[in-house]
C-alpha positions, 0 to 999 in steps of 0.5 A: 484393614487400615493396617493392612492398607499401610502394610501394603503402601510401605511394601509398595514404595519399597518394591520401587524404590531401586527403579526411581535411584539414577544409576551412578554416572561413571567416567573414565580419563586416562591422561598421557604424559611426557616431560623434558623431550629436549628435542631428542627426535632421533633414536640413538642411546637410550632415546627411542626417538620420537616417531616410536614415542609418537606410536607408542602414544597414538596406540595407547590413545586408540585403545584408552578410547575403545574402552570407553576412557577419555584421553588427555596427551600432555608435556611439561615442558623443555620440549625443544632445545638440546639437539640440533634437530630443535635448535637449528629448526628454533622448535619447529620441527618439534612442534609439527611432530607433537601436532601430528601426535595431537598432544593436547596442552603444553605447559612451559619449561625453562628451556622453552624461552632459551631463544626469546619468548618471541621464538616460543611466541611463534611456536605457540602460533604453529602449535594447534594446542596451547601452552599452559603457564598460570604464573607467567606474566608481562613484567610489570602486569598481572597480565599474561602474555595472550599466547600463553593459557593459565589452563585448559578445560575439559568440559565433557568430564570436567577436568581443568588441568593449570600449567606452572612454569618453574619461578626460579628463571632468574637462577636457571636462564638467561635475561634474554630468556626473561625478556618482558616477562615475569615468572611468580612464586607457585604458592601465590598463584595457587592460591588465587587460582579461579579454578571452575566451579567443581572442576576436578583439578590437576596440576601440570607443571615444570618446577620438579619433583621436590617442589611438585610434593611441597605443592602437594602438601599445601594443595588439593589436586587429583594429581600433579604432572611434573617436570624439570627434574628428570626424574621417574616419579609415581607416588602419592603424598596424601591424595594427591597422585605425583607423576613425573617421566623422566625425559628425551620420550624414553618413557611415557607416563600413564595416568588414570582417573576413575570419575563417579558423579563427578568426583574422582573416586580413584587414581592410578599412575605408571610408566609405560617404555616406548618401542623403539621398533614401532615407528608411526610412519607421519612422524617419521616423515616430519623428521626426514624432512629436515635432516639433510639440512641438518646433516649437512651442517652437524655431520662436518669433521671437527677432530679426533680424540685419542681416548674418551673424555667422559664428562662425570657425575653430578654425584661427584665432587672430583673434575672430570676429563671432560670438564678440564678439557672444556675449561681449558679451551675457554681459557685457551680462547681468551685471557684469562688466569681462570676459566669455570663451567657449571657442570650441569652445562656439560649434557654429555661425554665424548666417545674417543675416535672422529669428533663431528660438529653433532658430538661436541654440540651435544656436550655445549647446546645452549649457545653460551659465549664465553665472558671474562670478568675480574674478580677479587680473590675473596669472591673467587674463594667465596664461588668456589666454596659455593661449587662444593654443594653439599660435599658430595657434588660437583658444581664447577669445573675449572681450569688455571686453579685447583682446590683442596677441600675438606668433605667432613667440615660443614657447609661454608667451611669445606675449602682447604686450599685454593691455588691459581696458576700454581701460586696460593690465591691472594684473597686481596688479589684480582684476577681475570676469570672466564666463565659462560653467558649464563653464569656470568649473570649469576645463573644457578646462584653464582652470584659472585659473578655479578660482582666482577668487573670489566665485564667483557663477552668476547662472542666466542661460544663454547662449541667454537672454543671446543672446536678450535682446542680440538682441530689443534691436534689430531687425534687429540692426546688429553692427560687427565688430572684431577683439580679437586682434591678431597683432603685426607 
């Protein structure tokens, strides 16, 4: 009997058992990501242009919430400047298309402080977002700034996504970028971070895709959203999902995270290609609202050109004919015996045919001067071995000098020859030597720079220079030769 009654108390419990287990609480979140836009909101190229960019993402946000996901739209970074749709407008213009968008988090590139962090300051007042940044600091503080965020929570499905700005300002902007700030090392404020209790963590950052996979190797993270390298990026390192969307909103990355309990059971990340015949109709109004300004200005007659001058490729360790005749015209402007130019400064080719002030703005945006320094032809020699990179990159553009080198010698020891004005350069000799604001502050690691004397900023930026060489010939007839030679 007392068996039976046992039989049946276990058969029983066992009846009920599924009726008391909860259900598993699934949710999904789809994050939408964009990186280094540049303030590229006219279609034109490649670039959709960012009424099709805003479409694209308002139309995936709507059907990601028809099917139950909750939807993050966020950018890393270098948002603004680059045209003169966000230079001219100092990010406004940006910044209002991204609150039509309703974009949810901002984290910080390098470019976003190229006019001050007062200028981002006011942006992020009109911003109705925030802006991320956990390693930006007030110099001299481990206090950051109050417009800036270390993060933003999402508290419905508890997600917290921290912003990184790069820490390599010092090489990649100006002090006037940097002003009352300071920008740490990724490592150490990773490891301090006070993370919510349980949150799931993402990583949004501006650094690029190199130092996002060192920072995967080192940290747990469902995912990091990248930036600053331009690269198209979907791929794990151990569990930790990597997306990165090229740039100019030519691509939107997609990232998917499925949640089960509170724990990400699965990732997936892709890239979806923006329409550029879909346009949403407020944000293109944005944009119409500022262009007869900017028009006005841009669209003036500033020459012609004969031919193209294309501006080569950073995988190319030959000078190109645009930067001989970029440098030649800061030489031209001042006196100099050498004129250098990082070619990543040089953002695009000129097309042959009528040159408007828009065009030679999109190969010199960054509002550099022209500096003179005098510099020993040690460090000369020393800068131009430097541009070789690795042997199979261009750093430098030049004009007044031209090199010989030998690409099969090893890093330090590939230059061959340096000759200034036709003449052997006298590594005892001084000579004078006109560079940009930028480099001229060591940027990129140009540190030899530094070390010049008799400083002098002769407030001529690029694009006057460049406009002064062209109005001088009409069309402009350029003869292209070579001035970095690979020995053979």
């Amino acid at each position: 009997m007392f068996a039976a009654l046992g039989a049946f108390l276990v058969a029983g419990c066992s009846d009920r058992e599924p009726l008391q287990k909860v259900a598993p609480k699934e949710q999904r979140v789809v994050i939408l990501h964009t990186n280094d836009i540049h303030g590229r909101v006219r279609p034109g190229g490649p670039v959709p242009g960012i009424a099709a960019l805003a479409a694209h993402l308002k139309k995936a946000r709507a059907e990601a919430r028809a099917a139950g996901a909750k939807v993050i739209v966020i950018d890393c970074g270098d948002f603004f400047q680059g045209t003169p749709e966000g230079d001219l407008t100092r990010g406004r213009l940006v910044v209002e298309c991204m609150n039509a968008i309703g974009y949810d988090a901002l984290c910080l590139g390098n470019h976003d402080f190229d006019l001050g962090p007062k200028v981002t300051e006011e942006l992020k007042a009109l911003a109705r977002f925030p802006f991320l940044g956990a390693n930006v600091f007030r110099k001299g503080s481990r206090d950051p700034p109050d417009w800036v965020a270390s993060s933003v929570y999402f508290e419905d499905v508890n997600l917290e996504i921290a912003g990184l700005t790069t820490s390599d300002m010092p090489n990649v902007t100006t002090a006037r970028a940097r002003e009352g700030l300071a920008f740490e090392l990724e490592e150490p404020v990773l490891e301090r971070f006070p993370w919510r209790k349980d949150a799931i963590r993402v990583l949004a950052t501006h650094i690029g895709a190199g130092r996002d996979r060192d920072l995967a190797t080192k940290f747990r993270f469902a995912a990091i959203l990248g930036g600053h390298s331009h690269s198209k990026v979907a791929e794990k390192i151990g569990d930790v999902q990597l997306l990165q969307s090229q740039c100019w909103g030519i691509l939107v990355g997609r990232l998917e995270l499925t949640i089960r309990d509170g724990a990400v059971v699965s990732v997936e990340a892709t890239h979806e290609t923006v329409d550029r015949r879909v346009e949403d109709a407020a944000v293109k109004a944005i944009v119409a609202k500022y262009a007869p300004e900017i028009d006005k200005v841009m669209d003036e007659v500033v020459g012609e050109l004969a031919q193209d001058l294309p501006s080569g490729s950073r995988e190319r360790v030959e000078s190109s004919p645009l930067g001989n005749h970029l440098t030649d015209a800061m030489r031209a402007s001042c006196d100099a015996a050498v004129a250098l130019h990082n070619r990543t400064g040089i953002r695009a080719g000129l097309r042959k045919g009528v040159q408007r002030l828009r065009d030679i703005y999109t190969v010199s945006p960054f509002g550099n001067t022209i500096v003179v320094v005098t510099m020993t032809g040690a460090d000369l020699w020393a800068l131009l071995e430097g541009s070789l990179g690795d042997g199979t990159r261009l750093l430098l553009e030049m004009s007044g000098a031209e090199i010989v080198f030998d690409p099969g010698a090893e890093k330090g020891k590939r230059l061959v020859s340096v000759s200034v004005g036709g003449k052997p350069l006298d590594r005892a000799g001084r000579y004078r030597v006109a560079t940009n604001s930028f480099l001229a502050e060591g940027g990129d690691g140009h540190s030899p720079f530094v070390r010049g004397q008799d400083r002098k900023d002769t407030l001529v930026t690029l694009l006057e220079a460049h406009r002064a060489a062209l109005a001088k010939e009409r069309p402009l007839r350029y003869e292209h030769r070579n001035r970095i030679v690979a020995k053979p």
